[in-house]
Backbone as CSV, one residue per row, in Angstrom:
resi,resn,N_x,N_y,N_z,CA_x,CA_y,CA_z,C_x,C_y,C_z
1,UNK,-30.491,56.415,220.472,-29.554,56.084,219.410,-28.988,57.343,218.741
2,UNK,-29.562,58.422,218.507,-29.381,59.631,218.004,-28.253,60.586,218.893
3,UNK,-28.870,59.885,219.872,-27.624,60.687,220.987,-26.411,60.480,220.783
4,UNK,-25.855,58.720,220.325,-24.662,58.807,220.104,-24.150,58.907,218.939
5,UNK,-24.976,59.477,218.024,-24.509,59.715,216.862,-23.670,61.315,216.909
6,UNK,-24.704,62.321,217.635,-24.053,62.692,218.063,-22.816,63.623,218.875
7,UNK,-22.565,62.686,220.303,-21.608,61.989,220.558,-20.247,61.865,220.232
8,UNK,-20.942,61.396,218.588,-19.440,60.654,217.766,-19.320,61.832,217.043
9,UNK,-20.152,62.913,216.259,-19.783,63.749,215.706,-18.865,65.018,216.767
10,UNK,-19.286,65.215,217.565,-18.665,65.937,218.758,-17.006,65.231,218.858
11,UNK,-17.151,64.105,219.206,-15.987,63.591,219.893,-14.793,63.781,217.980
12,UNK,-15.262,63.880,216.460,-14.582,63.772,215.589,-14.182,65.244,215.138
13,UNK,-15.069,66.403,215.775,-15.068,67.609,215.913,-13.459,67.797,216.864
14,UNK,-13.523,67.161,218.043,-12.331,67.141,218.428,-11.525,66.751,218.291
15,UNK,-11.126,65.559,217.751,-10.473,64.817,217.124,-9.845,65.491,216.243
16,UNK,-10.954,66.437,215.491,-9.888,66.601,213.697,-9.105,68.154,214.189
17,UNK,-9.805,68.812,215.270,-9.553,69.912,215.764,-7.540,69.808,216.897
18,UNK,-7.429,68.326,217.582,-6.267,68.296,218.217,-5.388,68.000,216.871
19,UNK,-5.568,67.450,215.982,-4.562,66.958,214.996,-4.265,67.686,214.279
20,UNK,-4.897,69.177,214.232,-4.872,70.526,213.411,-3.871,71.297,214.537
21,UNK,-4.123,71.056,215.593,-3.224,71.699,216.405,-1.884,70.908,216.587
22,UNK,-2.205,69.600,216.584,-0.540,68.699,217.115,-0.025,69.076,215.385
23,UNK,-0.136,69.389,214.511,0.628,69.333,212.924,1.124,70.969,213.000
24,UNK,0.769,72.355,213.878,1.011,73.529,214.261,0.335,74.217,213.141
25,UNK,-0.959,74.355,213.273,-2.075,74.694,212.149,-2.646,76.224,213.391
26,UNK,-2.464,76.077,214.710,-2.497,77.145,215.435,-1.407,77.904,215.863
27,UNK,-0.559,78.562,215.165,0.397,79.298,214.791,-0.137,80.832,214.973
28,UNK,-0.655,81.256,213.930,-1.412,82.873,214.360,-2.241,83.110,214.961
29,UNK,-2.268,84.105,215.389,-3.064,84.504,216.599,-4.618,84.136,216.065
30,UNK,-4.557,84.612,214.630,-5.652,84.748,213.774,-6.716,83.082,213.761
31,UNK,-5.806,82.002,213.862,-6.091,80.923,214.316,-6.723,80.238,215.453
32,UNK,-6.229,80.938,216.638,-6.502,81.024,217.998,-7.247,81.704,218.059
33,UNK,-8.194,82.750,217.440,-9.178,83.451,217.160,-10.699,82.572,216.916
34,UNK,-10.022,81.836,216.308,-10.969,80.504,215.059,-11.205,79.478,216.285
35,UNK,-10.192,78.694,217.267,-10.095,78.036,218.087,-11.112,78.453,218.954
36,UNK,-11.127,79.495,219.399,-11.910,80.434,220.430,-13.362,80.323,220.151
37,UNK,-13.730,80.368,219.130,-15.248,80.652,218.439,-15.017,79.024,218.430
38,UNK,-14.707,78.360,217.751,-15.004,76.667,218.097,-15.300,76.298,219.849
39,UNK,-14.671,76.478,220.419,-14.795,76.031,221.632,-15.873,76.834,222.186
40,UNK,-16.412,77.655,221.792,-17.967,78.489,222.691,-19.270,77.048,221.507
41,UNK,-19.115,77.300,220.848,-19.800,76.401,219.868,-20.018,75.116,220.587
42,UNK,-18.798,74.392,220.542,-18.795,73.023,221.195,-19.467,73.260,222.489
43,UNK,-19.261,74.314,223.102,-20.332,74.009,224.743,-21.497,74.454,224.462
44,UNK,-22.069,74.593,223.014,-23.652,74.602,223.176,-24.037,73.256,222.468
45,UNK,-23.134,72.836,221.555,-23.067,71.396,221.512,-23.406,70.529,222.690
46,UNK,-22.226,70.649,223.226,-22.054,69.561,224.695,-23.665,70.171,225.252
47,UNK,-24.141,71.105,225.656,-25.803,71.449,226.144,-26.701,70.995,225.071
48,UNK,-26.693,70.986,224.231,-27.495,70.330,223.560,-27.769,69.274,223.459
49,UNK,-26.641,68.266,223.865,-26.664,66.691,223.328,-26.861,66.251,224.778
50,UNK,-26.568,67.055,225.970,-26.681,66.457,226.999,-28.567,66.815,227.672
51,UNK,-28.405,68.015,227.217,-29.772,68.683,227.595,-29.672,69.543,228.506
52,UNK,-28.659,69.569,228.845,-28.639,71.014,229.999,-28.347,72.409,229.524
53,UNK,-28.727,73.386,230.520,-29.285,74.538,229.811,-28.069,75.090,230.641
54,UNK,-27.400,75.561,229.873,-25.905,76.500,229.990,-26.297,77.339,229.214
55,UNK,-26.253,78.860,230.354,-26.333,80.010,230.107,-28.027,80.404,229.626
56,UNK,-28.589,81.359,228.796,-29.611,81.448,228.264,-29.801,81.329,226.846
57,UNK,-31.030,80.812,226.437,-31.351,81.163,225.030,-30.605,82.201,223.774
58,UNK,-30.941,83.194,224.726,-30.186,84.365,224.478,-29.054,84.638,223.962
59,UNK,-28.683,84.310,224.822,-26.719,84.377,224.784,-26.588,82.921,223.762
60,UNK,-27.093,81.945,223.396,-26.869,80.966,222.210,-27.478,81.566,220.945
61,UNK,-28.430,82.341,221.284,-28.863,82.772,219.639,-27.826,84.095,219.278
62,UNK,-27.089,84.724,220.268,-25.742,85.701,219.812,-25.098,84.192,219.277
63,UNK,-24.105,83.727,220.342,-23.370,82.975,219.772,-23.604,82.130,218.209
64,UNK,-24.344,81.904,218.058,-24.767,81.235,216.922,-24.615,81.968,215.695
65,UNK,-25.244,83.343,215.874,-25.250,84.272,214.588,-23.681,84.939,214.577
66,UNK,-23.197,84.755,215.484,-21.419,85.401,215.798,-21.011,83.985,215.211
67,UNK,-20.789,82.758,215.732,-20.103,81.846,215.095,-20.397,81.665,213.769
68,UNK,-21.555,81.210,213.012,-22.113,81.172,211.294,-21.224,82.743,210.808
69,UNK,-21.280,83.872,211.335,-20.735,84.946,210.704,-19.499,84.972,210.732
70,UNK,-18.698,84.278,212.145,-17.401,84.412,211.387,-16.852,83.278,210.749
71,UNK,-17.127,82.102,210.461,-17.357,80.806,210.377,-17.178,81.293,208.387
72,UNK,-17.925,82.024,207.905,-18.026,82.205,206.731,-16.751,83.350,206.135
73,UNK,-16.916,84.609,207.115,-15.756,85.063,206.915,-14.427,85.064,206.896
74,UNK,-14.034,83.814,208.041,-12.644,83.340,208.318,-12.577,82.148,207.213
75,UNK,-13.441,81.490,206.715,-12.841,80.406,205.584,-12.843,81.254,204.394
76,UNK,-13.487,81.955,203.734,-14.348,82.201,202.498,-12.793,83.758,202.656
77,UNK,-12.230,84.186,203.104,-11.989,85.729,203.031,-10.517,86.039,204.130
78,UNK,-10.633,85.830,205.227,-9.389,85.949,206.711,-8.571,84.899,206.504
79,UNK,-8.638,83.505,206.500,-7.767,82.868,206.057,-7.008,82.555,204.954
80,UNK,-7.142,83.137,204.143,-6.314,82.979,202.701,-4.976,83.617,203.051
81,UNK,-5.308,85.197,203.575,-4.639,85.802,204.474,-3.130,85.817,205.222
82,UNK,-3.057,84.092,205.828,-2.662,83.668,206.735,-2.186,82.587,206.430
83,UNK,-2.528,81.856,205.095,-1.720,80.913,204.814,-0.980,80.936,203.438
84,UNK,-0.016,79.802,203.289,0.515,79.727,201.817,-0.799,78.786,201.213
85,UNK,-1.067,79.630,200.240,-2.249,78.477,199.249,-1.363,77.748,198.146
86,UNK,-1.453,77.103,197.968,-1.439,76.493,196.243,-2.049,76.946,195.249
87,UNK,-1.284,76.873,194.041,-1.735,77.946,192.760,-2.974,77.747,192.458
88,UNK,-3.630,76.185,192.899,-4.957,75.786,192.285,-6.057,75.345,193.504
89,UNK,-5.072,76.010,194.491,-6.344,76.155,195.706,-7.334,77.606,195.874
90,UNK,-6.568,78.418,195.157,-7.641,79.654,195.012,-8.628,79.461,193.996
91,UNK,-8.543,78.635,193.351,-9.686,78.578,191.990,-10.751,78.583,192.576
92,UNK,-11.794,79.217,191.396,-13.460,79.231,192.142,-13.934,77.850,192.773
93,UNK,-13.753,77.194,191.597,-13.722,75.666,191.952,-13.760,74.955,193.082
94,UNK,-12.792,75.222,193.349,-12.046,75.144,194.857,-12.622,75.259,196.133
95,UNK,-12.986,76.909,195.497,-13.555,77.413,196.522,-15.077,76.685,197.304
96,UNK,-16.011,76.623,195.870,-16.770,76.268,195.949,-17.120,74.726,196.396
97,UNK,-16.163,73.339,196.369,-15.901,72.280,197.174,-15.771,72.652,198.147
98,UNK,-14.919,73.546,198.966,-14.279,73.068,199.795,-15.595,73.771,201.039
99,UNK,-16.339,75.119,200.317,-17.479,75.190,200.917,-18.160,74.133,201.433
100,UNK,-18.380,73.813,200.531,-19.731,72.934,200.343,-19.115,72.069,201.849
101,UNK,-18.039,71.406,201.328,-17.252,70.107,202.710,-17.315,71.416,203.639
102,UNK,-17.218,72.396,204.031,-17.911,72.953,205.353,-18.544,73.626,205.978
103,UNK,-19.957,73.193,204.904,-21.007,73.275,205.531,-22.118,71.546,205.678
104,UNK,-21.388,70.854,204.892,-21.128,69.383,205.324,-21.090,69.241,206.770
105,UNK,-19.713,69.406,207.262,-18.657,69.378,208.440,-19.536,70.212,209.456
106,UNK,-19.904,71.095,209.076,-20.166,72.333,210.088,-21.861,72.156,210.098
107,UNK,-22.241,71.941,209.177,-23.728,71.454,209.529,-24.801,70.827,210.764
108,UNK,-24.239,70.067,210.893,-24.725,69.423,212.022,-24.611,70.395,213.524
109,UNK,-23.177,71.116,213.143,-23.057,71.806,214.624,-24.037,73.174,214.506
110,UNK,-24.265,73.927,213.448,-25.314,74.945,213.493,-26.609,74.837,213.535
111,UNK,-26.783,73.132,213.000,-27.972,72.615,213.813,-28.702,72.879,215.061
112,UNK,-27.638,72.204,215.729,-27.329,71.758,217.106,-27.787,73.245,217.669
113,UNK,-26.570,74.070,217.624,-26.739,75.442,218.158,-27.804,76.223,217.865
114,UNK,-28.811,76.010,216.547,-30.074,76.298,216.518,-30.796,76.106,217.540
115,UNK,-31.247,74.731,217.112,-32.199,73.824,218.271,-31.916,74.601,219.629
116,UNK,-30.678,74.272,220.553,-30.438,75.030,221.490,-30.735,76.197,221.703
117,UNK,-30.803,77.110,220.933,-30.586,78.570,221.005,-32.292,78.957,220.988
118,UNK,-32.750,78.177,219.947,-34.683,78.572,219.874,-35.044,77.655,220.489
């Protein structure tokens, strides 16, 4: 039962990820940067949920500490950068929601890539 839970989180990972791209949210390179580090992520996902062992330990416990590191730096710092904000989207406030919703969002997948990786 756990499996397709998920499954469903994977499959909404992609989901929210094509509709970010069909609206042209991958525009800078700087984006396609972000895309890049998602998609190594998702295939320790996809090994994790399936159980197969793609690649080594190793090489998932880099990936893992490379994705969480830029994962924090590209929301929190690189992307402000790169987009038009709203006057009351920089507030601490702000900031601090919109964290929180992703490490919500993103939670489950650094899970995942834990487990896998140790």
């Amino acid at each position: 039962m756990i499996q397709i839970f998920w499954y469903i989180y994977a499959a909404f990972l992609a989901t929210s990820t094509i509709g970010f791209f069909i609206h042209g949210g991958y525009k800078s390179p700087i984006f396609l940067i972000d895309l890049a580090f998602s998609v190594i992520a998702w295939v320790g996902l996809f090994g994790f949920v399936t159980h197969s062992q793609i690649f080594t330990p190793f090489i998932w416990q880099v990936v893992l500490a490379a994705v969480v590191l830029w994962d924090l730096l590209f929301f929190f710092f690189i992307k402000a950068y790169f987009t038009e904000a709203e006057p009351e989207a920089g507030s601490a406030s702000m900031t601090v929601i919109s964290g929180v919703m992703m490490l919500v969002l993103l939670g489950p997948l650094y899970y995942a890539l834990f487990q896998y990786a140790f």
